[in-house]
Every structure is written in structure tokens, then in C-alpha cells.
C-alpha positions in Angstrom: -5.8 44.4 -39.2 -3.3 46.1 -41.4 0.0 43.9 -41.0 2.6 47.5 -40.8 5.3 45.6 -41.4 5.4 42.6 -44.1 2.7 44.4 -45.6 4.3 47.2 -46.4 6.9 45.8 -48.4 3.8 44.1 -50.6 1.8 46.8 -51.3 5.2 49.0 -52.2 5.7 46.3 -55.0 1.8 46.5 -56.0 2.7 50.2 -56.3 5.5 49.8 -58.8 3.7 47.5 -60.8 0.8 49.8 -61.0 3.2 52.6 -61.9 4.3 50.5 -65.0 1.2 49.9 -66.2 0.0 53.5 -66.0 3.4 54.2 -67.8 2.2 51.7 -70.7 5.3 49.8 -69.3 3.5 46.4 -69.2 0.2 45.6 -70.5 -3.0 44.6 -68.6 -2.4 40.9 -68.9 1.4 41.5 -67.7 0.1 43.3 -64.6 -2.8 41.2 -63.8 -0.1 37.8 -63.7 2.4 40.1 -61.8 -0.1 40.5 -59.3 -1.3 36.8 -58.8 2.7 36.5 -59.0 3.5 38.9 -56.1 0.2 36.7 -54.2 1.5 33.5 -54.4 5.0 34.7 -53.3 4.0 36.1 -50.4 1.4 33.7 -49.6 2.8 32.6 -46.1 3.5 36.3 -45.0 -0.4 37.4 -46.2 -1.7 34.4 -43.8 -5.4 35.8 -45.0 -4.5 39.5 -44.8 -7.6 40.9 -46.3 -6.4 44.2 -47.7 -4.1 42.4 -49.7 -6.7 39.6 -51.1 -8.9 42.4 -52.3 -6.1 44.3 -54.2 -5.4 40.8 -56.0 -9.3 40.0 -56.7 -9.7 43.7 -57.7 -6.3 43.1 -60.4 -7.4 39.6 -61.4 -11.1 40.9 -62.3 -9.7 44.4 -63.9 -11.4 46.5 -61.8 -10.5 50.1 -61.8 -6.8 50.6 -61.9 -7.2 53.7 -59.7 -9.0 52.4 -57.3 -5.8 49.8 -56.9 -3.7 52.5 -56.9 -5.4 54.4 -54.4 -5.9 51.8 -51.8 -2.1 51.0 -52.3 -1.1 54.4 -51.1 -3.6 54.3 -48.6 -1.9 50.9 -47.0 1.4 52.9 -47.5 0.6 55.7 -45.2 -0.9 53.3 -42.6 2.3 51.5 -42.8 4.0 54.6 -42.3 1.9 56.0 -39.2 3.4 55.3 -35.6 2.2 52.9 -33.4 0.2 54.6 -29.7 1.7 51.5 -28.4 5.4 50.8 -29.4 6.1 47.2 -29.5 9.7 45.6 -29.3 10.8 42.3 -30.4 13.9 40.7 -28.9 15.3 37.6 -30.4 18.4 35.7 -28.9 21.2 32.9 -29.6 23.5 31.3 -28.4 25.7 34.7 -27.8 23.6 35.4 -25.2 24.5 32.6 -23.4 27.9 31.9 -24.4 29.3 34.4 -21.3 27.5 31.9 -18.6 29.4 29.5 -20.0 27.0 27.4 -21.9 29.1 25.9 -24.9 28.2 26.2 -28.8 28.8 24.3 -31.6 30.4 27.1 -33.8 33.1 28.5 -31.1 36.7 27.4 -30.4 36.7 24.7 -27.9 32.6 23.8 -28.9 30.7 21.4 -29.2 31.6 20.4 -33.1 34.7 19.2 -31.7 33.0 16.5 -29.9 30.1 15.9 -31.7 28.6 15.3 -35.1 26.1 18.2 -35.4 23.6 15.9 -37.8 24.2 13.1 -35.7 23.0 14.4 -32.3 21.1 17.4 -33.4 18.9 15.7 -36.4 15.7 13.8 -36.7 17.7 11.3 -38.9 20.6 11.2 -36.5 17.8 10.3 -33.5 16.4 7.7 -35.8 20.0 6.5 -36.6 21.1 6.1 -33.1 18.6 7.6 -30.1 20.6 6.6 -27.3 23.6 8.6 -28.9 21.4 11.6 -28.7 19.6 11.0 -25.3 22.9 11.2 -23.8 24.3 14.5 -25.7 20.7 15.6 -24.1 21.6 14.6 -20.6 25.0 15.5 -20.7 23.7 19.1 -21.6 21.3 19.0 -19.3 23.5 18.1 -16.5 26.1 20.6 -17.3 23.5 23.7 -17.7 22.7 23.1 -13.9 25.9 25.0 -13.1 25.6 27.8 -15.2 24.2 31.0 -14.2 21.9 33.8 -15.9 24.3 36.9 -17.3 24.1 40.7 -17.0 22.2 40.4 -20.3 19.7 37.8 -19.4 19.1 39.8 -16.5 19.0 43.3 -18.5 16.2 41.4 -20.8 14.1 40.0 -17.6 14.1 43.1 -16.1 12.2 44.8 -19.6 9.8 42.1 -19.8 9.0 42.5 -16.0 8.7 46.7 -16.5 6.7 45.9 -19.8 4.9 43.1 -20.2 2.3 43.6 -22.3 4.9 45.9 -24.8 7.8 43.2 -25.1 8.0 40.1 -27.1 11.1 37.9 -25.5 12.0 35.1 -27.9 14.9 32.8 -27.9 16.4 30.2 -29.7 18.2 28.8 -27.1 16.9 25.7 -25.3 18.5 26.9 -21.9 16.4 27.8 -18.9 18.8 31.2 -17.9 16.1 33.6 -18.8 13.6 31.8 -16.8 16.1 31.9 -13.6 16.8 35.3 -14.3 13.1 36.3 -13.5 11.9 36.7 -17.0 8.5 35.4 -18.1 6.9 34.4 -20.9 9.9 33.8 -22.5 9.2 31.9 -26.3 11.6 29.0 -26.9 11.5 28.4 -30.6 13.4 25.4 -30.5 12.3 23.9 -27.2 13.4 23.1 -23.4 16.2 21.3 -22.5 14.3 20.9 -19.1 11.8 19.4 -20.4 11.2 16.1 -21.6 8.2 14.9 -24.1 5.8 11.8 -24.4 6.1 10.1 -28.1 2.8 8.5 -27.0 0.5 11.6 -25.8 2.8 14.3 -26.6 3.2 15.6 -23.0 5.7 17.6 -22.1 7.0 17.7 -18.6 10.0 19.3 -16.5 12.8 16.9 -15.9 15.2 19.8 -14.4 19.0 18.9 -14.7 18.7 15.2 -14.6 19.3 12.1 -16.8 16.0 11.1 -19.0 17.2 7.4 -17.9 14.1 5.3 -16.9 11.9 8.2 -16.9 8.0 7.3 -16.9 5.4 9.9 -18.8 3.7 10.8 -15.8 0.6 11.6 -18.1 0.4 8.1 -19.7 2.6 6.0 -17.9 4.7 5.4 -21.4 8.3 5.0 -21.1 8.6 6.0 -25.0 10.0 9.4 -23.8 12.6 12.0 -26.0 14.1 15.4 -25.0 11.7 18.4 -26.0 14.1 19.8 -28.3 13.4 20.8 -32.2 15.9 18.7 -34.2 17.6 19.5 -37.9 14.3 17.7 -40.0 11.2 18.6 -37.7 8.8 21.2 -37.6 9.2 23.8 -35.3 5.6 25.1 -34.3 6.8 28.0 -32.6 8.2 29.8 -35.7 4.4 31.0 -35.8 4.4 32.9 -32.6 7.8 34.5 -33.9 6.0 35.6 -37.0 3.0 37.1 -35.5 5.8 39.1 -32.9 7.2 40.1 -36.4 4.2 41.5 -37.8 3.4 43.2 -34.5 6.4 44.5 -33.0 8.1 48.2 -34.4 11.7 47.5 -33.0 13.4 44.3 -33.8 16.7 43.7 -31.2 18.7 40.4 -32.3 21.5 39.6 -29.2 24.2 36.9 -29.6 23.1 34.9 -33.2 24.7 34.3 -36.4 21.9 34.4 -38.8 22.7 30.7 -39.7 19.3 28.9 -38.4 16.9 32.0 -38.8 17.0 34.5 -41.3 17.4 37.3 -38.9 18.8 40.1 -41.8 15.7 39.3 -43.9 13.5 39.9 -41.2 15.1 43.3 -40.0 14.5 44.6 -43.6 10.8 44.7 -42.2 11.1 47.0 -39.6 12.7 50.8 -39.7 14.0 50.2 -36.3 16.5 47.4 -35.4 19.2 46.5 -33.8 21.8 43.9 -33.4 24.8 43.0 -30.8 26.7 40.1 -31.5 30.4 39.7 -30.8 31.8 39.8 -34.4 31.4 41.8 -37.2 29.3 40.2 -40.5 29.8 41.8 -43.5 26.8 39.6 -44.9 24.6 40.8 -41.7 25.5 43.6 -40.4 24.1 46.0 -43.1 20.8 44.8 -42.9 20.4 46.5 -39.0 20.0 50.2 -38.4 22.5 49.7 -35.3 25.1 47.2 -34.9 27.0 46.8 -31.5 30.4 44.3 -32.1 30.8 43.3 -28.3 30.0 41.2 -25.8 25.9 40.9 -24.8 27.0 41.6 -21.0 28.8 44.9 -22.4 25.8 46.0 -25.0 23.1 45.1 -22.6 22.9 48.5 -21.1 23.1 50.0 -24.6 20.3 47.8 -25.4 18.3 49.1 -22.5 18.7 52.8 -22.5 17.4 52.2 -26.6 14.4 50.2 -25.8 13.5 53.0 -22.6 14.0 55.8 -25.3 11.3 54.3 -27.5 8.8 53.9 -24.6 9.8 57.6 -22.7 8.8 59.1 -26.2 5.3 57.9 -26.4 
């Protein structure tokens, strides 16, 4: 399956390189290394595509150039053709949750004050000192338990429920206020802080609002037990699922996040239809999105609604 939107970008680049050499820009040798170049660059965004491989075993074994050229501009069009079934990805932060009160480390009054970032938030900071960080955990978790879902966690829920095959909700927050505002499926790309997981049989279970204190795997019985949430240092397995949403979706929405942990600018470049709210303006991220609303996620949500329904009503 022809990957419309990081593909796209791949196969314009194969085109310019074929350009050259047709222009006696760069010789045979040149392109052929360009080629394996452009491969081993994009090796983690090609995943196995095999359109791609067989444009890169065609160069390295100097097939016909033409034929190159002609399956590049075939890819193009694809690219180019609209989707029968519009697909929209919405990515949050911690913007979105900032109205219901839930405190960041990067605003006035936040959590940087009080804490150490890469002491609480870091696999060497857990290794350093776990009890320091199972009680930054709990005191989290305790204080989300009075917080309540906004009008844009609401706004979101709401899409998913009307479409849930045709939206892709993914967050990067670890709070539950999507799930209490009726949305489902919601992705958590750095984990639960509701949840709790076994060191011993990696299960992961719902502690709610309460202290991880004394708490028993109910799987194993261990009592080796951490919060379920993606530190500074580990892996976090659900970046896949965001990069199969990114090679699926056509509309990209970013609410409430910096750009700091995730790349978000880099990724709009892939789609020709994106959007971003967050509450200040970013000369460094801004430019990247086709729309940029500079207000609060309660006050864009709306805006962000009647855009998504647009899409859909057109089909």
C-alpha cells in the first residue's frame, strides 16, 4: 500500500535526482549512491514500503532510467489523488489540559518550580532515587482525581464517537480526561497515570487516583510494581501506532503542545492539510501548519470542529 504521505516526499527527491542525471548533472555512479543515500535515510519511514525498495534495486542494478522516472511520477500522482475516505489525526499536549487545571512543567506556577524534571521524569532519576518518583506519581495521581474534562476534550470525544472508524485520537498526556469525557480509543503515547505496571510480568493494571503504596501485581502477586508512565531514557512503544496514524491520516490537528517532546512541525510538512491551536505564537512552529489558531483549546475547539465536519460533509 502506497504510503501518500512520507512517501511522497521520497519519491519527489528520487525525481530530482533523476532530473540531474538526465540533465548530465551527476553521473551514473553519483545517482546510483544518491539513491542508496536517500534509502538509508529514510529507512525508518519506508518500514518495507515496496514501491520504494524496487525504485532502489531498479537504481542500484541500472536498470532503465525511464522506467525509474516513470514509476516516480506514477507514485507522485497517487500521492496526489484524494482519499474516498478522509482520515484525521488529532494529537494533544499538555495545552489541552492545562484549562482543567492539570499543572505543566513549562508554565508559570508549574511543576519545574518544585521538581527536578530529570529527577522525577527520567529512567536515571527512577534508578537514582524510585521512591522520589513513586511519590511525584501519586501526588499526580491524587491531584488529577479533581480535575475535570474541558470543552475541548469534550469537542474531541464527541468526533471520535460520530467517527470512529475516520478519527485517530492520540495524546501525549498521561491524564484520564478524554477517557471521562466519553472518548474511546484514545492512544496514550506516553502512558497512564491510572495505571500502574508489573516489573516482573509486565502487567498493567488500573490503580485509579490512589497511592501505588503496598500495591500487589494482582497478575503475579509481585510487589516490584512502577507507575505506567514513559520516562526521559525509555522506549516508548506507542510512537509506532502514531506513525502508522501519520502515514494514514490526510489532516493532521495538533491542540495544546510545544513541539519540544515530538517533532510535530516536521511531521505536518507531510500532510497538505493541518492545523494547530496552541495558546502562544512560535515563530519556529507556526509556519510549518496550514492554520494556526493562538488561543485557548476551549475557545478553538469549535473552530476545530466545524474544520474536521467540513472535510467529512465534502466527501
Amino acid at each position: 500500500m502506497l504510503n501518500k504521505n512520507t512517501l511522497k516526499y521520497l519519491y519527489q527527491d528520487l525525481d530530482e535526482l533523476i532530473r540531474q542525471y538526465n540533465e548530465n548533472k551527476i553521473d551514473r555512479f553519483s545517482f546510483v549512491s544518491e539513491v542508496e543515500r536517500l534509502k538509508q535515510a529514510n529507512e525508518v519511514l519506508l518500514n518495507g514500503n515496496e514501491d520504494f525498495a524496487e525504485l532502489v534495486e531498479s537504481a542500484l542494478y541500472e536498470k532503465e532510467y525511464e522506467i525509474l522516472e516513470q514509476m516516480a511520477k506514477t507514485a507522485l500522482e497517487n500521492a496526489k489523488m484524494p482519499s474516498s475516505a478522509i482520515k484525521v489525526l488529532i494529537l494533544s499536549g499538555a495545552g489541552i489540559s492545562a484549562e482543567s487545571g492539570v499543572r505543566t512543567f513549562r508554565d508559570s506556577n508549574g511543576l519545574w518550580e518544585e521538581y527536578d524534571v530529570m529527577e522525577v521524569c527520567s529512567a536515571e532519576g527512577f534508578e537514582r532515587n524510585p521512591k522520589l518518583v513513586a511519590d511525584f506519581y501519586d501526588a499526580r495521581r491524587s491531584d488529577l482525581e479533581s480535575k475535570h474534562p474541558n470543552l475541548a476534550h469534550e469537542t474531541v470525544a464527541r468526533l471520535k464517537r460520530k467517527y470512529p472508524d475516520r478519527i485517530d485520537v492520540l495524546t501525549q498526556n498521561v491524564d484520564d480526561l478524554f477517557e471521562r469525557a466519553g472518548c474511546p480509543d484514545v492512544i496514550h503515547l506516553h502512558g497512564t497515570l491510572t495505571d500502574l505496571r508489573c516489573e516482573e510480568c509486565q502487567n498493567v493494571f488500573a490503580i485509579g487516583y490512589k497511592s501505588q503504596i503496598d500495591v500487589i501485581c494482582p497478575a503475579c502477586r509481585s510487589t516490584n510494581i512502577r507507575h505506567n508512565v514513559v520516562m526521559f531514557g525509555e522506549e516508548a512503544p506507542m510512537y509506532q501506532k502514531l506513525q502508522h496514524s501519520i502515514d494514514e491520516c490526510d489532516v493532521f490537528i495538533v491542540i495544546g503542545t510545544s513541539g519540544n517532546v515530538l517533532n510535530v512541525g516536521w511531521f505536518a510538512q507531510w500532510f497538505e492539510h493541518s492545523l494547530l491551536n496552541n495558546l502562544d505564537p512560535d515563530e519556529h512552529l507556526d509556519p510549518y501548519f496550514k492554520i494556526v489558531y493562538h488561543e485557548k483549546a476551549t475557545e478553538a475547539a469549535p473552530k476545530i470542529e466545524a474544520y474536521i465536519e467540513e472535510f467529512f460533509s465534502a466527501l
